[in-house]
C-alpha positions as CSV (number, residue, x, y, z in Angstrom):
1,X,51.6,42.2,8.1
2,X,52.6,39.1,9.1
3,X,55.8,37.5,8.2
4,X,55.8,34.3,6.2
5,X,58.2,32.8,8.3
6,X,56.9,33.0,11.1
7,X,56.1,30.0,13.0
8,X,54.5,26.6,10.8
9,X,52.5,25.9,7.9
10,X,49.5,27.5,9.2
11,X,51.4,31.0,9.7
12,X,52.3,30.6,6.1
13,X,49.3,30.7,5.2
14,X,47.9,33.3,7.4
15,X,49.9,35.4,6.0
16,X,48.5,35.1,2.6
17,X,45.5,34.8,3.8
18,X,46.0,38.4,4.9
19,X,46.7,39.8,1.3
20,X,44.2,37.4,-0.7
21,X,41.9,36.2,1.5
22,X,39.0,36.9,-0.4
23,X,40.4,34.9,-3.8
24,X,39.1,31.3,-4.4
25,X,41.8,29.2,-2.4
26,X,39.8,25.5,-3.1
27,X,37.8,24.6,-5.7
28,X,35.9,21.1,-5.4
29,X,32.8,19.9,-7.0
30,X,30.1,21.2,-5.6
31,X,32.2,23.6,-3.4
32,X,34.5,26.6,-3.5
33,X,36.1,28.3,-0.4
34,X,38.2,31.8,-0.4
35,X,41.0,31.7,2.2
36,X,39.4,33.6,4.7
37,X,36.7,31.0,4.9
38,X,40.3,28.1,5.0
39,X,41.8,29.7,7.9
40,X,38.1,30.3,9.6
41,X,37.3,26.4,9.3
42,X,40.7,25.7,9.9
43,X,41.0,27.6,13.2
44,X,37.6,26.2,14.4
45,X,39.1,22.5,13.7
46,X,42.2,23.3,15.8
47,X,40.0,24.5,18.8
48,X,38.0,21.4,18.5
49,X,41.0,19.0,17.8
50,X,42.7,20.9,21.6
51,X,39.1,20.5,22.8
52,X,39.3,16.6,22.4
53,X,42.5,16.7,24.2
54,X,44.8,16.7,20.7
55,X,48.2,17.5,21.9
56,X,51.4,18.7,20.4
57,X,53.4,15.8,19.0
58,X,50.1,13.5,18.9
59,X,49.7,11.8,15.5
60,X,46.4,11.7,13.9
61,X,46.3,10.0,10.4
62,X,43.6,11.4,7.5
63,X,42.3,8.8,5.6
64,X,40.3,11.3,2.8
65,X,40.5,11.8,-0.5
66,X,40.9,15.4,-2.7
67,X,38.9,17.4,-0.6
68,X,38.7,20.7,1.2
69,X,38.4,18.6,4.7
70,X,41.9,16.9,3.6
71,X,43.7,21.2,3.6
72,X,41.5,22.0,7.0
73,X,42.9,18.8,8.6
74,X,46.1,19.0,7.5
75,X,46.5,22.6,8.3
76,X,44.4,22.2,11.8
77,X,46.5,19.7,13.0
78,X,49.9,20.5,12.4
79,X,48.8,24.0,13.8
80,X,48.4,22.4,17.2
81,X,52.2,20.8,17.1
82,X,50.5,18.1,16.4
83,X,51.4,15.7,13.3
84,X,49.5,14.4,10.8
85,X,49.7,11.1,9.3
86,X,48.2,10.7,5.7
87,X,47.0,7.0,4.5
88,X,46.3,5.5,1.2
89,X,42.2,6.0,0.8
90,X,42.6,2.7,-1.1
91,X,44.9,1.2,0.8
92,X,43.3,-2.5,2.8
93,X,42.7,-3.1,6.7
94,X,46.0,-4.9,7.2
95,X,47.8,-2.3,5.2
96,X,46.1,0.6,6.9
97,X,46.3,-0.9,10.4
98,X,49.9,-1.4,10.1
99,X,50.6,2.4,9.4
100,X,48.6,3.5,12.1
101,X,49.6,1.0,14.6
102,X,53.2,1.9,13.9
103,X,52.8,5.9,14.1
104,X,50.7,4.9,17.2
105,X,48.0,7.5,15.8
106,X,45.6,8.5,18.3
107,X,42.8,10.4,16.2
108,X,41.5,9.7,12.8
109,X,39.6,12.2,10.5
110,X,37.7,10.5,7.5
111,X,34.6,11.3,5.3
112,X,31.1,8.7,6.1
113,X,32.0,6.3,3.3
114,X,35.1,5.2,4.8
115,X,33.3,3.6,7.5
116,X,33.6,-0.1,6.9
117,X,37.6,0.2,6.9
118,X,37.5,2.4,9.8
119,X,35.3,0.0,11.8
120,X,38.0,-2.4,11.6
121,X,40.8,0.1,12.7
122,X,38.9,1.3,15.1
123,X,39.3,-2.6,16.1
124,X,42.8,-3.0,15.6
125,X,44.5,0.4,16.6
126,X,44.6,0.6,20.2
127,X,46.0,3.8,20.3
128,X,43.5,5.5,18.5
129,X,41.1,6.6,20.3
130,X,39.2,9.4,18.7
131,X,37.5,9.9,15.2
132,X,36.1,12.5,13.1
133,X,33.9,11.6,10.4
134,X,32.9,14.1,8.0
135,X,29.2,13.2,6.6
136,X,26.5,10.8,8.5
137,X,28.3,8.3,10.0
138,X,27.4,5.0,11.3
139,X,30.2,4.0,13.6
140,X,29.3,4.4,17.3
141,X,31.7,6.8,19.0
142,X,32.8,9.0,15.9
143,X,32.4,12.5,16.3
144,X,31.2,14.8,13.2
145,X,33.7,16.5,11.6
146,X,31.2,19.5,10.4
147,X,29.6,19.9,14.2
148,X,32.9,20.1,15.4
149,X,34.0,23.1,13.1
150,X,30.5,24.8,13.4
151,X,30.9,24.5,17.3
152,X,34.3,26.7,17.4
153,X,32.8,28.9,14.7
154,X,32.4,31.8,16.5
155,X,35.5,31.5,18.8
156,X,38.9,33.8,18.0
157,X,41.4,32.4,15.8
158,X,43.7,30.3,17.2
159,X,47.6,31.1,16.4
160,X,50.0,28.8,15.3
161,X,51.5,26.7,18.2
162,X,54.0,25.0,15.8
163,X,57.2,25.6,15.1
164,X,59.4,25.6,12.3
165,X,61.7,22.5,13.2
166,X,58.9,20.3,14.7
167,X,57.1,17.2,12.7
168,X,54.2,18.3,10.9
169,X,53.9,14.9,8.9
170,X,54.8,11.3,8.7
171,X,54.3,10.3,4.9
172,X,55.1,6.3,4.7
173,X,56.7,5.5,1.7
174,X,55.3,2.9,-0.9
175,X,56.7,0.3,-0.2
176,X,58.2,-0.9,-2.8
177,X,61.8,-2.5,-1.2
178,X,60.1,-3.7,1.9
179,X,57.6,-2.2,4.8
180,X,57.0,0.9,4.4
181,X,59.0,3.1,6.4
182,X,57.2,6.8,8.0
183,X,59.2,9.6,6.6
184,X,59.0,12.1,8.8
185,X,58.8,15.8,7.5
186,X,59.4,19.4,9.4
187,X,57.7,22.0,8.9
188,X,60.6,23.7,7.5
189,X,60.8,20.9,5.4
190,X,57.5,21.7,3.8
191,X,58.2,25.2,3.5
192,X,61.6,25.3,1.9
193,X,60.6,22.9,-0.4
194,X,57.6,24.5,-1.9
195,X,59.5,28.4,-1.4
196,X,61.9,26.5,-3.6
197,X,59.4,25.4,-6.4
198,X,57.7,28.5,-6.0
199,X,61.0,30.4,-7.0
200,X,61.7,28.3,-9.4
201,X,58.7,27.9,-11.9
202,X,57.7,31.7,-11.0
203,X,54.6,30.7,-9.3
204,X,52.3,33.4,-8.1
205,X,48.2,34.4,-6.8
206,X,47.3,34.7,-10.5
207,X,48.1,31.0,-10.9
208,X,45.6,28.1,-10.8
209,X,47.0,25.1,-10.1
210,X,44.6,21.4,-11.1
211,X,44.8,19.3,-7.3
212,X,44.5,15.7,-8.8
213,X,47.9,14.3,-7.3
214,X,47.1,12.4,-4.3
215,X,47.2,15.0,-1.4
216,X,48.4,12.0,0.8
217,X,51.5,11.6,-1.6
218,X,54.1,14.6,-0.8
219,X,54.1,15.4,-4.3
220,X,50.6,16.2,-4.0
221,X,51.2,17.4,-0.8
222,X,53.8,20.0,-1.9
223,X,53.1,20.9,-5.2
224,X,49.1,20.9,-4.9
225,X,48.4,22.5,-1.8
226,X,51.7,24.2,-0.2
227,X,52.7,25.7,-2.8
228,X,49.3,27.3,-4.0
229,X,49.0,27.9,-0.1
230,X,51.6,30.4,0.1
231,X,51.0,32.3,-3.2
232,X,47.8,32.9,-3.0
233,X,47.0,30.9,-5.9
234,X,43.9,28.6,-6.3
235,X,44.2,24.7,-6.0
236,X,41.3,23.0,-8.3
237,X,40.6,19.6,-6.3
238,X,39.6,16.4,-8.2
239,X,39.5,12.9,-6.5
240,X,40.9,10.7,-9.1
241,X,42.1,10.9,-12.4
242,X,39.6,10.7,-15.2
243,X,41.0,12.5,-18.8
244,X,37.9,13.8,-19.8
245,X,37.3,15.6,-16.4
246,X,40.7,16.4,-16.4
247,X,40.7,18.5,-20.0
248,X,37.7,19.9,-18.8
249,X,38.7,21.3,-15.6
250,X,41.8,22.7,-17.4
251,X,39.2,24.5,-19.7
252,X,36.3,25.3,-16.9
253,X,39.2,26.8,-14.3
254,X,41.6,28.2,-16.4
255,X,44.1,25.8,-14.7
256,X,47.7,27.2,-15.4
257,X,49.9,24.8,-13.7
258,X,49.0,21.1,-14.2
259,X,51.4,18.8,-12.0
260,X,51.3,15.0,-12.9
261,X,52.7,11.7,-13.1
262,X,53.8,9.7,-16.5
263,X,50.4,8.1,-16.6
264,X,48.5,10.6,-16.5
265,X,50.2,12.1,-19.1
266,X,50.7,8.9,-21.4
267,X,46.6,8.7,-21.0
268,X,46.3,11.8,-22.1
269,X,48.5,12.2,-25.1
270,X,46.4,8.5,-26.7
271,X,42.6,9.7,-25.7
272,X,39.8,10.1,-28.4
273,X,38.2,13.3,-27.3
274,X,34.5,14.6,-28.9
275,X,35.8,17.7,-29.5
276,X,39.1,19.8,-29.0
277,X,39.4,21.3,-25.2
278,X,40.9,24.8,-24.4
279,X,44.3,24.6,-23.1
280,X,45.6,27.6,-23.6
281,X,45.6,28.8,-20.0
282,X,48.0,25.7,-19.7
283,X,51.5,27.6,-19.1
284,X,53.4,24.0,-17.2
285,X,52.7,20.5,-16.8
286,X,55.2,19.1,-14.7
287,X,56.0,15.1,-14.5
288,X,57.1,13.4,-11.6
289,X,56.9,10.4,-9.2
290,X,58.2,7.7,-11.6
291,X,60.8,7.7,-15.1
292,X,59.0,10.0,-17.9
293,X,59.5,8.5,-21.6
294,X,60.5,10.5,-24.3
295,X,57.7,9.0,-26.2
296,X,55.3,10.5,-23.8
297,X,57.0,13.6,-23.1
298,X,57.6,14.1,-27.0
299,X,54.0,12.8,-27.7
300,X,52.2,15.2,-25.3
301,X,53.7,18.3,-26.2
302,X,53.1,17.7,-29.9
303,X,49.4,16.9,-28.9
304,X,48.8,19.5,-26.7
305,X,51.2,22.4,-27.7
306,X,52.0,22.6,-23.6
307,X,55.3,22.5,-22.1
308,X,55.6,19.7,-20.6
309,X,59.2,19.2,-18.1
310,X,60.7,16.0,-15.7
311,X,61.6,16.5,-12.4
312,X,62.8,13.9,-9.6
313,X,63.0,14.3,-5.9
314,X,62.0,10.8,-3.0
315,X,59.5,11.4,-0.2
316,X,62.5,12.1,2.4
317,X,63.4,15.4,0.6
318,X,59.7,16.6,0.8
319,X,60.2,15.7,-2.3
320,X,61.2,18.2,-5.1
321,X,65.0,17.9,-5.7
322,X,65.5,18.5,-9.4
323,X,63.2,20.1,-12.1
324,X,64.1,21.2,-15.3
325,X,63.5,25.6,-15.1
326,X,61.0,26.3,-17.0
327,X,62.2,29.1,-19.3
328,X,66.0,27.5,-19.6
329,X,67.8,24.9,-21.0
330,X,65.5,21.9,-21.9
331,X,67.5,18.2,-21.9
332,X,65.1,15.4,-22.3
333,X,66.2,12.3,-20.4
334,X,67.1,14.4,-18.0
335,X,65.5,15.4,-14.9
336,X,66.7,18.8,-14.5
337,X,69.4,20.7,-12.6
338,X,68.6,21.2,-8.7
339,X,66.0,23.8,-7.3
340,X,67.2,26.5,-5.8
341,X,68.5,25.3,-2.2
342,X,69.2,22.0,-2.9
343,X,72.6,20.5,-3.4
344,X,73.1,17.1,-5.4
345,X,76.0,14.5,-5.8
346,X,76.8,11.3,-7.5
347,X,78.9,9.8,-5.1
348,X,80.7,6.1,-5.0
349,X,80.2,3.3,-2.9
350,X,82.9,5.0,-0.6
351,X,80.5,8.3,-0.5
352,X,83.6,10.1,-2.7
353,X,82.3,12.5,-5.6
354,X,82.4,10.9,-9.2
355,X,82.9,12.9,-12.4
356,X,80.5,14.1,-14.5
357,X,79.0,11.4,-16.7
358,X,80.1,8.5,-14.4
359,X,77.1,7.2,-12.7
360,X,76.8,6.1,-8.8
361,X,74.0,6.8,-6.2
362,X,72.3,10.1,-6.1
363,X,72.8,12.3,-2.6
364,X,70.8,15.2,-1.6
365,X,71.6,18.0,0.9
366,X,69.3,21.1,1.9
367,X,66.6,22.2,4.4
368,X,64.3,20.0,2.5
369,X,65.5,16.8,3.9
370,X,63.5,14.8,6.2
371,X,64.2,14.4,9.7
372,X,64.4,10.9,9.6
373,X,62.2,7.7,9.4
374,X,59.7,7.3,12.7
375,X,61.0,5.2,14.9
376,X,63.7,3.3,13.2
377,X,66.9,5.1,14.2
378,X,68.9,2.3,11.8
379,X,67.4,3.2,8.7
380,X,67.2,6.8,9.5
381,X,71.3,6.3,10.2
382,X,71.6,4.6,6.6
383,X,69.6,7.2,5.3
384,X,71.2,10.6,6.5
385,X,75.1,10.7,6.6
386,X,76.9,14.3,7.9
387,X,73.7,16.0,6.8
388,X,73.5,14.4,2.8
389,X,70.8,11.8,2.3
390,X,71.1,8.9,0.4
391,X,68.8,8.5,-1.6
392,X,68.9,4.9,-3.4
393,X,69.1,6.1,-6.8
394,X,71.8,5.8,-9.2
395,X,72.4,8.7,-11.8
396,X,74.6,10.8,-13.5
397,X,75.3,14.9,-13.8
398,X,76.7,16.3,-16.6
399,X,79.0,19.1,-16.9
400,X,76.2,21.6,-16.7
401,X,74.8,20.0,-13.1
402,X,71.6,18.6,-14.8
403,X,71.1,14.7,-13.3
404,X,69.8,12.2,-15.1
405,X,68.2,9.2,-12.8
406,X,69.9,5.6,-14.5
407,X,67.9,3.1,-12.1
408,X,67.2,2.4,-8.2
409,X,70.3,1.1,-6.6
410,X,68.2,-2.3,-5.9
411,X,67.0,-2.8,-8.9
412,X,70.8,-3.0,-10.4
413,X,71.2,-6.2,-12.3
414,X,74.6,-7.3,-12.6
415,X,75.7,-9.6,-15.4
416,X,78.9,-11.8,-15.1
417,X,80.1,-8.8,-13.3
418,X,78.8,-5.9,-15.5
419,X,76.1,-3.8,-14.6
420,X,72.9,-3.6,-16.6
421,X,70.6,-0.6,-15.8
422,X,66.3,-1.4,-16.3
423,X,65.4,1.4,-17.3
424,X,67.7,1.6,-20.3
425,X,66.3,-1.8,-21.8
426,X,63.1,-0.7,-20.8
427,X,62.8,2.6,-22.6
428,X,64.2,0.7,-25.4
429,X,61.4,-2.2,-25.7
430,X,58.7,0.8,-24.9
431,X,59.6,2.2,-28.7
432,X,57.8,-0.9,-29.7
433,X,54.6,0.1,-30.9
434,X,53.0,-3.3,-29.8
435,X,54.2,-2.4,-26.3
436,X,51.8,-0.5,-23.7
437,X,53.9,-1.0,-20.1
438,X,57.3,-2.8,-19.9
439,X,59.5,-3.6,-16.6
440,X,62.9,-5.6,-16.2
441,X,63.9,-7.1,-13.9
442,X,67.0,-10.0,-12.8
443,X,66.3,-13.3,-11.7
444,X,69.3,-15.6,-10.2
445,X,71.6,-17.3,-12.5
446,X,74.2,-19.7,-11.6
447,X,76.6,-19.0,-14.3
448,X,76.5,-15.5,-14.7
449,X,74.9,-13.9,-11.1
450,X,71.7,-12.4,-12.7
451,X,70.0,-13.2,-15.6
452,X,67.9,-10.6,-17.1
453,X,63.5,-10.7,-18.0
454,X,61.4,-8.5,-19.0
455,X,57.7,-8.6,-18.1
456,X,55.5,-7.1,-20.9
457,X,52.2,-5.7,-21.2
458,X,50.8,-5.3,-24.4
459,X,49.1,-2.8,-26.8
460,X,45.5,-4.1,-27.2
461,X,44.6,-6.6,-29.7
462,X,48.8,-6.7,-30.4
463,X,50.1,-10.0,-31.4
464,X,53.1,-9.9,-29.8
465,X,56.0,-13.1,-29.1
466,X,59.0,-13.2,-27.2
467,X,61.0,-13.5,-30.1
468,X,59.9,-10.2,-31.6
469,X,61.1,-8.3,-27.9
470,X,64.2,-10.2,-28.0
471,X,65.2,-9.5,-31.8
472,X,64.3,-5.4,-30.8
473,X,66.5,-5.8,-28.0
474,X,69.8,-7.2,-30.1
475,X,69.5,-4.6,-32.6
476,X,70.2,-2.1,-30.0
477,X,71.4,-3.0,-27.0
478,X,74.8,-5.0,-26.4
479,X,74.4,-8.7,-26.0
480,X,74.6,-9.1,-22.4
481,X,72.0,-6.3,-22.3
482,X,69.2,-8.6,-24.0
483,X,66.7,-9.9,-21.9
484,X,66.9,-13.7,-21.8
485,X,63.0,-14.3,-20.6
486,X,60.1,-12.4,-22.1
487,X,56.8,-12.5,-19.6
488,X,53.6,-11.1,-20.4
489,X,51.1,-9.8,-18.7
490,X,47.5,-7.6,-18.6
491,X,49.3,-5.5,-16.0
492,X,51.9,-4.4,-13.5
493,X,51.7,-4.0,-9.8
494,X,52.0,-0.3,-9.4
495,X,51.9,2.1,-6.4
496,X,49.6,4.9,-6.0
497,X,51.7,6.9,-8.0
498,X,52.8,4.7,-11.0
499,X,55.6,3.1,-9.9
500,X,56.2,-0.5,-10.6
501,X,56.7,-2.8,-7.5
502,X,59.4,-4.8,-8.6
503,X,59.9,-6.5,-5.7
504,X,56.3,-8.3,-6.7
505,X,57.5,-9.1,-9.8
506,X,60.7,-10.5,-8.1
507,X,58.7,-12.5,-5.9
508,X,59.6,-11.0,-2.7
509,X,58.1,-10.8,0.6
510,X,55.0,-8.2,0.3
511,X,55.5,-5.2,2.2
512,X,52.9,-5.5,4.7
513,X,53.7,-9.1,6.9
């Protein structure tokens, strides 16, 4: 049999192609593929992709949503040495063409209805000089995606050219402190990471896992196709997040593992469903990508009767770093203690360990850490020091080693010298029933440095003033803690996974010039 550990992604999956390869591997509307028929497509892509000339360390970005074509790409490519590059399906022209423009991509693989946007890459990118389109396509020189799998059909499987320390992706991050910057992750990486949550959470072939994370998101990435990838589990695909289709797939697939973000969650705990769904094959939802309130977490469990844990870990640590274990101790507010293979600190501005319960920025250490940033040796410099990244997050561990996230290290607010945490006068202003999304933020202040406001977005039909936030706020928080501007707004400017761009609500430069 062969080893796991052999060689890249693709080997890893070989390998349990070889003990389940008739058991579902991807389910998507309309389609459902066993992994004998994922390696098969996936092998022909490869000896298509080397047919056009795709070379080992050539980038080639994916612009698809949920799909089986997203896992064959992925896995295709990065079984050449070559490195894939996943985009934002919702992402604009400028924003797109900046990505690809700065990973110098030379292929792109996308599905028909894409075509507009990739018409104007295809303009802008000079580097890229090949495209795949799955589905009837209208733009001139694109290749189809299908005729190239059928063509190399019939040929032997091709191994796995990559190897364990090269680039198998460049995930940029969001964006939400300046351009985004390509994070570039190993194979090993990849592989550590999801062994790790694998371990952890006791994940195994019986398992099916409900694919409605962005796959072009790491946590997707990871927990929604890697990890399911080298279990032998089943990865349920959806392409957005719609509740209703969400409880039903739960119910339809027997879905056992349900990884999310706080939204998703929060919608789910408030909908008016016909009639009640059967969860019971639910045996984990886990929450990460942004701050999870206790409102939600409490809310959904009581709803639901699921477990429902936090977990924390950036893009540049592929991502997991923390989650709370499953069958063990249970602190809410918490994030959990690390995974298994992953070392954390709370270091001071001098990099020196702090005590438990003192809070400074949150470093991370283990085979999960990126490489570095793509070309931008600086950052990457600033990023990893002696082997530990930083990460840009301030936090605490307590005297058990469970961390607790406080706030980004640029989002500090500093108050006639004090600092002031967000997220603790937000989670405070979210127990107001007449509040549906809250962020703070500090503007200048000549007097005292920063001056702190809060942007508000209300419940439906609330009738909610300023003074009403600001009253909440004195009866408990400290006085310099009160917000002294109340904003509000329909919305907030969010990533693609639910965070809250802050630097828009500060006014800064946007992230793409």
């Amino acid at each position: 049999m062969r080893q796991a550990d052999e060689g890249g992604l693709l080997s890893a999956v070989l390998a349990t192609a070889e003990q389940f390869g008739q058991q579902p591997a991807v389910v998507a509307p309309g389609q459902r593929l066993t992994y004998e028929q994922v390696v098969q497509s996936t092998g022909a892509l490869a000896t298509g992709l080397a047919d056009l000339e795709v070379a080992r360390g050539d980038r080639v970005a994916l612009l698809l949503p949920n799909c089986p074509q997203f896992i064959i790409s992925y896995l295709a490519i990065t079984a050449l040495g070559a490195v894939a590059v996943p985009v934002h399906c919702q992402l604009s022209a400028e924003e797109a063409t900046y990505i690809l423009n700065h990973a110098q991509v030379r292929g792109l693989i996308s599905l028909a209805g894409f075509d507009p946007l990739v018409a104007q890459l295809r303009q802008r990118v000079s580097s890229l000089t090949k495209l795949l389109i799955s589905g009837p396509s209208a733009i001139d020189d694109a290749i189809n995606l299908e005729d190239v799998i059928a063509a190399s059909a019939d040929q032997p499987l091709l191994s796995d050219a990559a190897q364990q320390q090269e680039a198998a992706v460049i995930i940029y991050t969001s964006g939400t402190t300046g351009r985004p910057k390509g994070a570039v992750l190993s194979h090993r990486n990849l592989l550590a990471n999801a062994r790790s949550c694998v371990q952890l959470i006791g994940a195994t072939a019986e398992d099916s896992f409900l694919g409605v994370l962005p796959l072009f998101h790491s946590f997707g990435a990871t927990v929604c196709m890697i990890m399911p990838f080298i279990t032998g589990a089943c990865t349920v695909l959806q392409t957005g997040f719609m509740p209703l289709e969400v409880l039903e797939a739960i119910e339809a697939h027997r879905i056992s593992l349900f990884p999310g973000v706080p939204s998703m969650f929060a919608v789910l705990m408030g909908c008016r469903t016909a009639r009640d769904y059967d969860l019971s094959s639910l045996r984990l939802c886990v929450s990460g990508g942004a701050a999870l309130p206790l409102e939600v977490l409490y809310g959904f469990r009581e709803r639901y009767d699921v477990p429902l844990v936090e977990g924390y870990g950036p893009t540049e640590a592929s991502p997991v770093v923390s989650v709370h274990p499953p069958d063990g101790v249970q602190k809410p507010g918490s994030v959990g203690p690390p995974i298994p293979g992953v070392q954390v600190r709370v270091v001071d501005e001098q990099g020196q360990d702090l005590p438990a319960g003192e809070i400074g920025e949150v470093i991370v250490a283990g085979d999960n850490v990126m490489q570095g940033y793509w070309q931008d040796p600086a950052a990457t410099a600033e990023a990893i020091r002696e082997g530990w990244l930083y990460t840009g997050d301030l936090g605490r561990l307590d005297a058990d080693g469970y961390l607790y996230i406080v706030d980004r290290k640029k989002d500090l607010i500093i108050v006639g010298g004090t600092n002031v945490y967000p997220r603790e006068i937000e989670a405070v202003i979210s127990q107001m029933s007449q509040v549906s999304e809250v962020a703070v933020i500090g503007m200048p202040d000549a007097l005292r440095g920063e001056r702190i406001k809060a942007i508000v977005v209300p419940t439906e039909d609330a009738q909610l003033t300023d003074e009403q936030v600001i009253a909440h706020c004195r009866g408990h928080l400290a006085p310099f803690k009160v917000p002294r501007v109340v904003e509000f707004r329909e919305s907030l400017p969010k990533s693609h996974l639910g965070k809250v761009l802050k630097r828009e609500l500060r006014g800064e430069s946007p992230s793409i010039p």
